[in-house]
DRENDO-1510 file (C-alpha; in Angstrom, 1 decimal, always signed):
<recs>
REC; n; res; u; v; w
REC; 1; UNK; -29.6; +154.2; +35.4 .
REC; 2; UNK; -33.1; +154.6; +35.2 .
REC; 3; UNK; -32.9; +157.3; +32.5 .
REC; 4; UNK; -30.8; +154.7; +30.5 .
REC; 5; UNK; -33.5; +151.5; +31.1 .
REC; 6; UNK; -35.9; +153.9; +29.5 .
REC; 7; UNK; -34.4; +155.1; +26.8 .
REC; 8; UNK; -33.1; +151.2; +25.7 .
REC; 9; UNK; -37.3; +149.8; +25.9 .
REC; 10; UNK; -37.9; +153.2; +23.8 .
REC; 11; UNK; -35.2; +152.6; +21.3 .
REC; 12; UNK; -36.1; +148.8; +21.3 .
REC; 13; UNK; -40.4; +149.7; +20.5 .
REC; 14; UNK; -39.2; +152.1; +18.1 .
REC; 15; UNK; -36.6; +149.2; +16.2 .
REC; 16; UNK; -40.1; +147.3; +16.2 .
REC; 17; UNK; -42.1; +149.5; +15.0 .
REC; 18; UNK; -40.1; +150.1; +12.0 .
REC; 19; UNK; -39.6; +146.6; +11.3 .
REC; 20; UNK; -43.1; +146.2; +10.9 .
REC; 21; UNK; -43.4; +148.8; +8.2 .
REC; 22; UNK; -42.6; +146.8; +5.3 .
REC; 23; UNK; -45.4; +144.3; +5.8 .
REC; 24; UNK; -47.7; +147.0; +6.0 .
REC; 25; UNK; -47.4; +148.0; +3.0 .
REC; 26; UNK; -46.4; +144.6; +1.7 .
REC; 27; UNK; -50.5; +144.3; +0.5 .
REC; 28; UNK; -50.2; +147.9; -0.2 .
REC; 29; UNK; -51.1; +147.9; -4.2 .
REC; 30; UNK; -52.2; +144.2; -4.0 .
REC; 31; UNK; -55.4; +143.4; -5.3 .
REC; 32; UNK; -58.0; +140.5; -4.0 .
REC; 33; UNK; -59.5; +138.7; -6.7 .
REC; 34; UNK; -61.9; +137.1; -3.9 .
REC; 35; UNK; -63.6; +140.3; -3.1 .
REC; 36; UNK; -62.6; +143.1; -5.0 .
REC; 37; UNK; -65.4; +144.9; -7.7 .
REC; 38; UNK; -64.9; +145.3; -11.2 .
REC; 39; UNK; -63.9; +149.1; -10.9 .
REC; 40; UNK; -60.9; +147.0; -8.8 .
REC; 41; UNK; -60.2; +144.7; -10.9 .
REC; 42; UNK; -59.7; +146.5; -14.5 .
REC; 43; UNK; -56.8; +148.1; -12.2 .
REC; 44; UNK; -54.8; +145.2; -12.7 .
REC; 45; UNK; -53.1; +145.2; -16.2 .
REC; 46; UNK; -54.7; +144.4; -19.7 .
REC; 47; UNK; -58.1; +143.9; -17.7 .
REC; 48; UNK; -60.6; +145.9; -19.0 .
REC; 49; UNK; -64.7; +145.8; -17.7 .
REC; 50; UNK; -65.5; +142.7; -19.6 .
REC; 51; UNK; -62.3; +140.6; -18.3 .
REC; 52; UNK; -63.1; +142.1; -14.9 .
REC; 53; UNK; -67.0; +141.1; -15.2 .
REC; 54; UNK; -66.1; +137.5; -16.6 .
REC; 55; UNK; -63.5; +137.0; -12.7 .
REC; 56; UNK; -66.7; +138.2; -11.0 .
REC; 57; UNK; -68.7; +135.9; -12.4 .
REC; 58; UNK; -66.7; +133.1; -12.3 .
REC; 59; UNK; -65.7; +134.1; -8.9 .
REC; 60; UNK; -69.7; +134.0; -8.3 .
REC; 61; UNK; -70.3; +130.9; -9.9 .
REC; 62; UNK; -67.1; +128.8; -8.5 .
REC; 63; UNK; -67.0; +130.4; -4.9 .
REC; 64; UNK; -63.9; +131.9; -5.5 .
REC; 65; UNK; -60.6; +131.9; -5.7 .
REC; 66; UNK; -58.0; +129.4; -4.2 .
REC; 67; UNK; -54.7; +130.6; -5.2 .
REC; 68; UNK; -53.9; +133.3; -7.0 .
REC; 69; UNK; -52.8; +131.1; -10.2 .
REC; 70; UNK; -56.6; +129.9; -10.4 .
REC; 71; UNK; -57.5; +133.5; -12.4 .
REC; 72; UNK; -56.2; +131.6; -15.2 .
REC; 73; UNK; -59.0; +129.5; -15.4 .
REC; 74; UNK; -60.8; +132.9; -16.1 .
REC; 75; UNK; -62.0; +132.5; -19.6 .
REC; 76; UNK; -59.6; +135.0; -21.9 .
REC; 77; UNK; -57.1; +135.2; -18.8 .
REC; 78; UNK; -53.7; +134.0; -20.3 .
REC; 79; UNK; -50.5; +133.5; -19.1 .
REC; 80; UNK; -49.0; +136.7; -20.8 .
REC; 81; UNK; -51.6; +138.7; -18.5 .
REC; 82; UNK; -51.2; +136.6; -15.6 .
REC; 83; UNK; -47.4; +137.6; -15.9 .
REC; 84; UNK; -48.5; +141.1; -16.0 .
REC; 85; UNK; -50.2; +140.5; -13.2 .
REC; 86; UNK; -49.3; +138.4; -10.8 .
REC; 87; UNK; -47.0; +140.0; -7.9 .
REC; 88; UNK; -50.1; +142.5; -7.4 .
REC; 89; UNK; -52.5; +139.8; -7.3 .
REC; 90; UNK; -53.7; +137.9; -3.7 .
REC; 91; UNK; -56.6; +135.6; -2.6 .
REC; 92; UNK; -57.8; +135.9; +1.0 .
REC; 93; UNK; -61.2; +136.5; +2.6 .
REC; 94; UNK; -59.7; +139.5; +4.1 .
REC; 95; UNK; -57.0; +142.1; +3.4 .
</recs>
């Protein structure tokens, strides 16, 4: 009986464990327009080092970001690269 007890709290850890892999990874790819550097940035899709220096400094000069829709406001950010873009984008103070 006690051999069964165990192997139901070890079976029941393991079923929680893997639930939790998904969100995990759910950032995994994701990049912070709050905090990330330039390098970071021209990773996202038709951003190249002057797009990604113009989000800095706005970023710099606005205090940031407050949703992720706000990188529109980016001067030469449109909505055909914020479509590109925007299931990799977040904006927290932390990852």
């Amino acid at each position: 009986m006690l051999h069964c007890k165990r192997w139901v709290v070890f079976c029941m850890a393991l079923a929680f464990i893997v639930a939790l892999i998904p969100a995990l990874h759910a950032q995994e790819g994701k990049i912070n327009i709050n905090e990330a550097t330039v390098e970071e940035l021209t990773q996202l899709r038709n951003i190249g080092p002057g797009y990604a220096q113009r989000i800095v400094q706005y970023r710099e000069e606005n205090g940031g970001f407050e949703k992720p829709e706000d990188l529109l406001k980016v001067k030469g950010i449109g909505p055909k690269t914020w479509e590109l873009n925007k299931d990799r984008i977040i904006v927290s103070t932390e990852q």
